[in-house]
C-alpha positions as CSV (number, residue, x, y, z in Angstrom):
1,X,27.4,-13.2,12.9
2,X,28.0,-9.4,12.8
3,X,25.4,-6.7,14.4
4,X,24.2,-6.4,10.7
5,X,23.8,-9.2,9.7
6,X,21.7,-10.1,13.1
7,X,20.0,-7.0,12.4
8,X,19.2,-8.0,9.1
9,X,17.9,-11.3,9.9
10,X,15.6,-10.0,12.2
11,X,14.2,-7.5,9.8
12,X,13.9,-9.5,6.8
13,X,11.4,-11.1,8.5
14,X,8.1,-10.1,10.3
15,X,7.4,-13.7,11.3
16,X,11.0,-13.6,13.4
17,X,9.4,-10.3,14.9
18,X,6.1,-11.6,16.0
19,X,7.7,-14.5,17.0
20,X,10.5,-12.6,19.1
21,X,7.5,-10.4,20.3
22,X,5.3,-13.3,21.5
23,X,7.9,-14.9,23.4
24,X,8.6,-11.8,25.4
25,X,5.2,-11.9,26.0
26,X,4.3,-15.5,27.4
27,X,6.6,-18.6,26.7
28,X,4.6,-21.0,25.0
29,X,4.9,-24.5,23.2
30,X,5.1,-24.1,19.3
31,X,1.4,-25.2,18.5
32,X,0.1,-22.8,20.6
33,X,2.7,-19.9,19.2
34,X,1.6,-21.1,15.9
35,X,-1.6,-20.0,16.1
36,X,-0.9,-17.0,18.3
37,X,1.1,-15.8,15.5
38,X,-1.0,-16.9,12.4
39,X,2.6,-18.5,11.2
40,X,2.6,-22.0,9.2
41,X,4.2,-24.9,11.6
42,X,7.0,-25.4,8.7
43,X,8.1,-21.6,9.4
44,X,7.4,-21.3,12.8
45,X,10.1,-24.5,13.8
46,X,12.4,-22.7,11.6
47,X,12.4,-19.5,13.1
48,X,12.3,-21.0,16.4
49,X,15.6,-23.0,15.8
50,X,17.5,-19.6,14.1
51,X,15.8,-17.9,17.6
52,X,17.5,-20.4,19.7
53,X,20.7,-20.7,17.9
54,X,21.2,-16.3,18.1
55,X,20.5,-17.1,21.8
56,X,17.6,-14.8,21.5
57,X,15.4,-18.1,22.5
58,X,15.4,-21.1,24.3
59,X,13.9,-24.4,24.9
60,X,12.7,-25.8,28.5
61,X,10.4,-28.6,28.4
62,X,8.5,-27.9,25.6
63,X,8.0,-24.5,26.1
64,X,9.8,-21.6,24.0
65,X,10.5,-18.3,25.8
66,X,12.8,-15.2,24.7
67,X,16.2,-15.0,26.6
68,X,17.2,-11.9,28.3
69,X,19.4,-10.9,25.3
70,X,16.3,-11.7,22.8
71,X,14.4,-9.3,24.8
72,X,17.4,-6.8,24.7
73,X,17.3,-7.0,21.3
74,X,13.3,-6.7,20.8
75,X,13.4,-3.8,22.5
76,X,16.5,-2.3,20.7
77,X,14.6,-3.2,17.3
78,X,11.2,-1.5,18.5
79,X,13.2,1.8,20.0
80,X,14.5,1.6,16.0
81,X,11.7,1.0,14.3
82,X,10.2,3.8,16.0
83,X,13.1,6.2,15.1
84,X,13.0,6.0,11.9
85,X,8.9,6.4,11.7
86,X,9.3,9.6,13.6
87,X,12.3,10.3,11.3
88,X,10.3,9.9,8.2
89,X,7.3,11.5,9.1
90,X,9.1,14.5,10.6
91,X,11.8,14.5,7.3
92,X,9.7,17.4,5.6
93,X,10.7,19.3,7.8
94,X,13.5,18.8,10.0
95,X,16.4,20.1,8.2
96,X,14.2,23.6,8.7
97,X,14.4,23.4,12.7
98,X,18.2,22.3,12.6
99,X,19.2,25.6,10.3
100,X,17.5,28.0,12.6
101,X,19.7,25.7,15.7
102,X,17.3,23.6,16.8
103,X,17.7,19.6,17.1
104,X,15.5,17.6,18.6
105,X,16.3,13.9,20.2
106,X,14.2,10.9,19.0
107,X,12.9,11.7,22.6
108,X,11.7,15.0,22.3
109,X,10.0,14.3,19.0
110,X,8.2,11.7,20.7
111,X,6.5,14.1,23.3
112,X,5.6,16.7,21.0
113,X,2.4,17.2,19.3
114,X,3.0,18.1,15.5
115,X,0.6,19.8,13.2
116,X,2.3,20.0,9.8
117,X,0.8,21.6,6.5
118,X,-0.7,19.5,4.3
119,X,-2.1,20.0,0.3
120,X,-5.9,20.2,1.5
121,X,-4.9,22.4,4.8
122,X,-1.8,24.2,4.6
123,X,-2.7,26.7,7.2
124,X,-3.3,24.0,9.7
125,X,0.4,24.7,11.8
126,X,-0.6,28.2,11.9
127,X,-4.5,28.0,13.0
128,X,-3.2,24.6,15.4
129,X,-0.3,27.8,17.0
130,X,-3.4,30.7,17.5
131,X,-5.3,28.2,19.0
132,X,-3.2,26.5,21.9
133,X,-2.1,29.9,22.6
134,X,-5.2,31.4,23.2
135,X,-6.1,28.3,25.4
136,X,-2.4,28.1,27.9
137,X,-3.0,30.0,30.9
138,X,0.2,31.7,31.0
139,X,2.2,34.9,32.6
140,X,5.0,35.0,30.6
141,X,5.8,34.8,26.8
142,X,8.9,35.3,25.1
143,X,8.5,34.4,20.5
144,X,10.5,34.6,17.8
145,X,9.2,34.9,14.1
146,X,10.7,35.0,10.7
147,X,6.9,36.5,9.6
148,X,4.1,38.6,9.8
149,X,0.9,36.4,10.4
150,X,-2.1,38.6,11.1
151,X,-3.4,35.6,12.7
152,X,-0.1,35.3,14.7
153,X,-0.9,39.4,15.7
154,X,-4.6,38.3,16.8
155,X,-3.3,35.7,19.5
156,X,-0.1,37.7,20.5
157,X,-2.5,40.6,21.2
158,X,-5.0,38.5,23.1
159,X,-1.9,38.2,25.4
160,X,-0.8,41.8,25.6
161,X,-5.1,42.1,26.2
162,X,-4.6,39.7,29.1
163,X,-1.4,41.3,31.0
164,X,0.9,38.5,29.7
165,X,4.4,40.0,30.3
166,X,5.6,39.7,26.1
167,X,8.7,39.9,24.5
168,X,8.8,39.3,20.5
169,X,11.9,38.8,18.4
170,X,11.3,39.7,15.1
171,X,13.4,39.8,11.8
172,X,14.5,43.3,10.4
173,X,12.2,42.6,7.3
174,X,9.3,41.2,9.7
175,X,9.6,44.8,12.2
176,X,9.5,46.5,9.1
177,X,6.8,45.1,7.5
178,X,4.4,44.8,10.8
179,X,5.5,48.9,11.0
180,X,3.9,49.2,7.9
181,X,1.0,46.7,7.6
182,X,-0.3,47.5,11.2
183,X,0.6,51.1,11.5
184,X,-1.4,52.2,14.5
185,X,-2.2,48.8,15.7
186,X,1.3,48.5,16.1
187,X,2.3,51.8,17.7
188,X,-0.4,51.1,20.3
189,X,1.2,47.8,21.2
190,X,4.7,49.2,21.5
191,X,3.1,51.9,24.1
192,X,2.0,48.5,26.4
193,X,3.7,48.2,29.5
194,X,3.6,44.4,29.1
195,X,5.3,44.3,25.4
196,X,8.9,44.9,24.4
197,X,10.1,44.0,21.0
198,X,13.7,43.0,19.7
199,X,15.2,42.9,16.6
200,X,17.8,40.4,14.8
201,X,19.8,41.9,11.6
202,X,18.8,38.8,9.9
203,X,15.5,37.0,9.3
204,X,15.4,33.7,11.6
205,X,15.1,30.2,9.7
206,X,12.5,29.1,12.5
207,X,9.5,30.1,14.9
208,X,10.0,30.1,18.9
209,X,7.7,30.7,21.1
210,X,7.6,29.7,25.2
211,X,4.5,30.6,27.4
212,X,5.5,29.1,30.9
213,X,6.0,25.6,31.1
214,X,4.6,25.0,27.6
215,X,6.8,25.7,24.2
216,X,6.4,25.7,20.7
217,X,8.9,25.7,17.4
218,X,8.0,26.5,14.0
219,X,9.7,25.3,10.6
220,X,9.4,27.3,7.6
221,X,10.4,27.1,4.1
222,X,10.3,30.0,1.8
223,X,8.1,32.2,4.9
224,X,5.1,29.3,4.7
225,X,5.4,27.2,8.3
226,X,5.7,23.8,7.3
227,X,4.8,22.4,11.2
228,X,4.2,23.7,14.9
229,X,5.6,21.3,17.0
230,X,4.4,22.4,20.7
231,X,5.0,19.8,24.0
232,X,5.2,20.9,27.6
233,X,8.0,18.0,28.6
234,X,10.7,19.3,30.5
235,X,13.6,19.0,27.8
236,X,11.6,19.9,25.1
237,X,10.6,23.6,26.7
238,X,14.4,23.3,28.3
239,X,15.8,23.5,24.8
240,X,13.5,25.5,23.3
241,X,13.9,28.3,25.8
242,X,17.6,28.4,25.5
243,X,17.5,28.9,21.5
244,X,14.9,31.7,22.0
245,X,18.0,33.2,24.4
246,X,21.1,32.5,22.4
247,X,18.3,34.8,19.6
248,X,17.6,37.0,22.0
249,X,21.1,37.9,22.9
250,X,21.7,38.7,19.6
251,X,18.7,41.0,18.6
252,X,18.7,44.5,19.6
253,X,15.9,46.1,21.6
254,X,13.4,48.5,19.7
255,X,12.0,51.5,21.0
256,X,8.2,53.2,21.4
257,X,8.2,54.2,17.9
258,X,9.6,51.0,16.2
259,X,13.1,51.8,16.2
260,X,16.0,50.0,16.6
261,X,18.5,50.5,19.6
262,X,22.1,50.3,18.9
Protein backbone atom coordinates (compact mmCIF):
# COMPACT_ATOMS: atom_id res chain seq x y z
CA UNK A 1 0.00 0.00 0.00
CA UNK A 2 1.39 3.53 -0.97
CA UNK A 3 1.66 6.54 1.72
CA UNK A 4 -1.64 7.71 0.13
CA UNK A 5 -3.42 5.23 0.03
CA UNK A 6 -2.60 4.44 3.95
CA UNK A 7 -3.33 8.02 4.38
CA UNK A 8 -6.45 7.69 2.83
CA UNK A 9 -7.60 4.81 4.60
CA UNK A 10 -7.09 6.30 7.77
CA UNK A 11 -8.99 9.41 6.91
CA UNK A 12 -11.87 8.00 5.24
CA UNK A 13 -12.76 6.98 8.36
CA UNK A 14 -13.19 8.47 11.87
CA UNK A 15 -13.98 5.08 13.38
CA UNK A 16 -10.18 3.92 12.23
CA UNK A 17 -9.15 7.32 14.12
CA UNK A 18 -10.80 6.80 17.38
CA UNK A 19 -9.99 3.40 17.20
CA UNK A 20 -6.10 4.24 16.41
CA UNK A 21 -6.56 6.89 19.17
CA UNK A 22 -7.92 4.53 21.89
CA UNK A 23 -5.34 2.03 21.37
CA UNK A 24 -2.57 4.52 21.99
CA UNK A 25 -4.31 5.24 24.86
CA UNK A 26 -4.89 1.92 26.79
CA UNK A 27 -4.85 -1.62 25.02
CA UNK A 28 -8.01 -3.07 25.48
CA UNK A 29 -10.09 -6.21 24.41
CA UNK A 30 -12.66 -5.38 21.57
CA UNK A 31 -15.96 -5.28 23.83
CA UNK A 32 -14.52 -2.93 25.98
CA UNK A 33 -13.11 -0.71 22.81
CA UNK A 34 -16.50 -1.03 21.47
CA UNK A 35 -18.04 0.79 23.87
CA UNK A 36 -15.17 3.10 24.50
CA UNK A 37 -15.56 4.15 21.01
CA UNK A 38 -19.44 4.15 20.62
CA UNK A 39 -18.43 1.83 17.29
CA UNK A 40 -20.96 -1.24 16.31
CA UNK A 41 -18.98 -4.74 17.07
CA UNK A 42 -19.43 -5.54 13.06
CA UNK A 43 -17.18 -2.34 12.41
CA UNK A 44 -15.06 -2.34 15.22
CA UNK A 45 -13.57 -6.24 14.19
CA UNK A 46 -13.17 -4.89 10.86
CA UNK A 47 -11.15 -2.03 11.60
CA UNK A 48 -9.29 -3.87 14.12
CA UNK A 49 -8.21 -6.58 11.43
CA UNK A 50 -7.27 -3.64 8.55
CA UNK A 51 -5.34 -2.03 11.99
CA UNK A 52 -3.43 -5.17 12.47
CA UNK A 53 -2.83 -6.10 9.03
CA UNK A 54 -1.10 -2.04 8.25
CA UNK A 55 0.85 -3.16 11.44
CA UNK A 56 -0.56 -0.12 13.07
CA UNK A 57 -2.14 -2.88 15.69
CA UNK A 58 -1.74 -5.98 17.24
CA UNK A 59 -3.16 -8.75 19.02
CA UNK A 60 -1.78 -10.31 22.51
CA UNK A 61 -4.01 -12.36 24.36
CA UNK A 62 -7.09 -10.81 23.76
CA UNK A 63 -6.10 -7.50 24.12
CA UNK A 64 -5.57 -4.87 21.08
CA UNK A 65 -2.95 -2.20 21.46
CA UNK A 66 -1.33 0.27 18.80
CA UNK A 67 2.21 -0.70 17.62
CA UNK A 68 4.97 1.78 17.73
CA UNK A 69 4.46 2.53 14.01
CA UNK A 70 0.49 2.96 14.65
CA UNK A 71 1.41 5.44 17.13
CA UNK A 72 3.93 7.07 14.55
CA UNK A 73 1.40 7.44 12.42
CA UNK A 74 -1.40 8.85 14.91
CA UNK A 75 0.74 11.35 15.73
CA UNK A 76 1.76 12.20 12.06
CA UNK A 77 -2.11 12.33 11.29
CA UNK A 78 -2.89 14.64 14.34
CA UNK A 79 0.34 17.04 13.56
CA UNK A 80 -1.72 17.13 9.97
CA UNK A 81 -4.91 17.53 10.84
CA UNK A 82 -3.83 20.40 12.82
CA UNK A 83 -1.97 21.98 9.95
CA UNK A 84 -4.37 22.35 7.83
CA UNK A 85 -7.04 23.80 10.62
CA UNK A 86 -4.50 26.43 11.37
CA UNK A 87 -4.03 26.67 7.48
CA UNK A 88 -7.68 27.26 6.85
CA UNK A 89 -8.47 29.46 9.52
CA UNK A 90 -5.36 31.61 8.86
CA UNK A 91 -6.01 31.38 4.77
CA UNK A 92 -7.73 34.96 4.85
CA UNK A 93 -4.98 36.18 5.39
CA UNK A 94 -1.75 34.65 4.89
CA UNK A 95 -0.91 35.36 1.44
CA UNK A 96 -0.91 39.26 3.02
CA UNK A 97 2.05 38.36 5.66
CA UNK A 98 4.08 36.40 2.85
CA UNK A 99 3.99 39.55 0.29
CA UNK A 100 5.27 41.93 2.81
CA UNK A 101 8.19 38.73 3.62
CA UNK A 102 6.92 37.19 6.33
CA UNK A 103 6.20 33.31 6.58
CA UNK A 104 5.29 31.78 9.41
CA UNK A 105 5.95 27.78 10.28
CA UNK A 106 2.84 25.62 11.29
CA UNK A 107 4.86 26.17 14.56
CA UNK A 108 4.85 29.74 14.98
CA UNK A 109 1.21 29.97 14.01
CA UNK A 110 0.50 27.74 16.68
CA UNK A 111 2.03 30.09 19.52
CA UNK A 112 0.55 33.16 18.34
CA UNK A 113 -2.61 34.71 19.40
CA UNK A 114 -4.71 36.01 16.35
CA UNK A 115 -7.38 38.54 16.30
CA UNK A 116 -8.66 38.75 12.79
CA UNK A 117 -11.52 41.21 11.48
CA UNK A 118 -14.67 39.91 11.23
CA UNK A 119 -18.27 41.29 9.49
CA UNK A 120 -19.84 42.36 13.06
CA UNK A 121 -16.14 43.69 14.34
CA UNK A 122 -13.86 44.64 11.81
CA UNK A 123 -11.82 46.85 14.02
CA UNK A 124 -11.15 44.11 16.42
CA UNK A 125 -7.15 43.48 15.01
CA UNK A 126 -6.67 47.10 15.47
CA UNK A 127 -8.43 47.74 19.10
CA UNK A 128 -6.81 43.86 20.13
CA UNK A 129 -2.93 45.91 18.79
CA UNK A 130 -3.74 49.38 21.06
CA UNK A 131 -4.53 47.28 23.76
CA UNK A 132 -1.58 44.72 24.32
CA UNK A 133 0.60 47.51 23.69
CA UNK A 134 -0.54 49.72 26.21
CA UNK A 135 -0.43 46.71 28.62
CA UNK A 136 3.66 45.11 27.68
CA UNK A 137 5.96 46.66 30.01
CA UNK A 138 8.55 47.41 27.57
CA UNK A 139 11.87 49.76 26.84
CA UNK A 140 12.21 49.41 23.48
CA UNK A 141 9.98 49.50 20.39
CA UNK A 142 10.84 49.40 16.85
CA UNK A 143 7.02 49.34 14.14
CA UNK A 144 6.43 49.38 10.84
CA UNK A 145 3.08 50.53 9.21
CA UNK A 146 1.60 50.72 5.75
CA UNK A 147 -1.23 53.33 7.65
CA UNK A 148 -2.22 56.05 9.62
CA UNK A 149 -4.47 54.76 12.58
CA UNK A 150 -5.20 57.50 15.01
CA UNK A 151 -5.74 54.74 17.35
CA UNK A 152 -2.34 53.30 16.34
CA UNK A 153 -0.97 57.25 17.16
CA UNK A 154 -2.84 57.03 20.73
CA UNK A 155 -0.78 53.81 21.85
CA UNK A 156 2.54 54.72 20.10
CA UNK A 157 2.33 58.07 21.99
CA UNK A 158 1.49 56.42 25.30
CA UNK A 159 5.09 54.97 24.64
CA UNK A 160 6.90 58.09 23.66
CA UNK A 161 4.76 59.46 27.12
CA UNK A 162 6.48 56.65 28.96
CA UNK A 163 10.33 57.04 27.76
CA UNK A 164 10.02 53.93 25.46
CA UNK A 165 13.10 54.28 23.19
CA UNK A 166 10.77 54.34 19.57
CA UNK A 167 11.61 53.90 16.15
CA UNK A 168 8.62 53.89 13.45
CA UNK A 169 8.94 52.88 9.81
CA UNK A 170 6.49 54.37 7.86
CA UNK A 171 5.49 54.44 4.15
CA UNK A 172 6.14 57.69 2.00
CA UNK A 173 2.31 58.09 1.62
CA UNK A 174 1.79 57.14 5.50
CA UNK A 175 4.74 60.12 6.65
CA UNK A 176 2.94 62.30 4.43
CA UNK A 177 -0.34 61.83 5.45
CA UNK A 178 0.46 61.74 9.52
CA UNK A 179 2.46 65.37 8.40
CA UNK A 180 -0.71 66.47 7.37
CA UNK A 181 -3.41 64.91 9.56
CA UNK A 182 -1.42 65.49 12.86
CA UNK A 183 0.36 68.65 12.04
CA UNK A 184 1.53 69.78 15.42
CA UNK A 185 0.92 66.62 17.19
CA UNK A 186 3.36 65.29 14.96
CA UNK A 187 6.12 68.00 14.98
CA UNK A 188 6.05 67.65 18.81
CA UNK A 189 6.73 63.96 18.53
CA UNK A 190 9.55 64.32 16.10
CA UNK A 191 11.19 66.92 18.74
CA UNK A 192 11.17 63.68 21.48
CA UNK A 193 14.45 62.48 22.38
CA UNK A 194 12.96 58.97 22.54
CA UNK A 195 11.42 58.91 18.78
CA UNK A 196 13.15 58.69 15.46
CA UNK A 197 11.22 57.99 12.34
CA UNK A 198 12.24 56.24 8.95
CA UNK A 199 10.96 56.23 5.71
CA UNK A 200 10.60 53.36 2.87
CA UNK A 201 10.02 54.72 -0.90
CA UNK A 202 7.24 52.34 -1.04
CA UNK A 203 4.25 51.57 1.16
CA UNK A 204 4.88 48.15 3.17
CA UNK A 205 2.34 45.15 2.41
CA UNK A 206 2.33 44.40 6.32
CA UNK A 207 2.39 45.83 10.00
CA UNK A 208 5.61 45.03 12.38
CA UNK A 209 5.89 45.97 15.48
CA UNK A 210 8.54 44.39 18.42
CA UNK A 211 8.40 45.75 22.11
CA UNK A 212 11.08 43.59 23.94
CA UNK A 213 10.60 40.03 24.05
CA UNK A 214 6.96 40.39 22.69
CA UNK A 215 6.14 40.91 18.78
CA UNK A 216 3.40 41.55 16.62
CA UNK A 217 2.56 41.34 12.58
CA UNK A 218 -0.18 42.89 10.84
CA UNK A 219 -1.90 41.78 7.47
CA UNK A 220 -3.67 44.21 5.37
CA UNK A 221 -5.58 44.25 2.30
CA UNK A 222 -6.48 47.37 0.54
CA UNK A 223 -5.07 49.61 3.99
CA UNK A 224 -7.90 47.67 6.30
CA UNK A 225 -5.78 45.05 8.79
CA UNK A 226 -7.24 41.90 8.23
CA UNK A 227 -5.35 40.22 11.68
CA UNK A 228 -2.80 41.05 14.49
CA UNK A 229 -1.02 38.12 15.19
CA UNK A 230 1.12 38.94 18.45
CA UNK A 231 3.24 35.85 20.48
CA UNK A 232 6.21 36.31 22.75
CA UNK A 233 7.87 32.65 21.69
CA UNK A 234 11.35 32.94 20.83
CA UNK A 235 11.12 32.22 16.92
CA UNK A 236 8.20 34.06 16.42
CA UNK A 237 9.76 37.55 17.86
CA UNK A 238 13.19 36.04 16.23
CA UNK A 239 11.61 36.43 12.83
CA UNK A 240 9.68 39.08 13.35
CA UNK A 241 12.59 41.33 14.40
CA UNK A 242 14.67 40.50 11.50
CA UNK A 243 11.96 41.52 8.80
CA UNK A 244 11.41 44.82 10.79
CA UNK A 245 15.53 45.07 10.00
CA UNK A 246 15.83 43.94 6.47
CA UNK A 247 12.78 47.24 6.37
CA UNK A 248 14.65 49.15 8.26
CA UNK A 249 17.76 49.00 6.24
CA UNK A 250 16.07 50.06 3.50
CA UNK A 251 14.10 53.14 4.77
CA UNK A 252 15.78 56.35 5.11
CA UNK A 253 15.88 58.36 8.29
CA UNK A 254 13.63 61.58 8.62
CA UNK A 255 14.54 64.60 10.27
CA UNK A 256 12.86 67.24 13.12
CA UNK A 257 10.63 68.62 10.57
CA UNK A 258 9.42 65.45 8.79
CA UNK A 259 11.88 65.30 6.13
CA UNK A 260 13.52 62.77 4.48
CA UNK A 261 17.36 62.14 4.67
CA UNK A 262 19.06 61.14 1.55
Amino acid sequence: MSADDAIRFLASSPNRVTLLSALDTEPGPPAALAERCSIARSSLHRNLSALCERGWARKCNGQYRSTAAGEMVLDAYRDLAETVSQAEAAAPFLDALVAGGLTLTPEELATATVTRATEGNPYAPVHRYAERVGAIDSTEFRGLTPIVSPVFNEAHAALLERGVDSEVILGADALSASKTAYGDRFAEAMRTDALSVRVLDESPPLGLSVLDDTAFAGAYEDERLLACLESDSPGFVERVSALYEEYSERAYPVDAEGVPLP
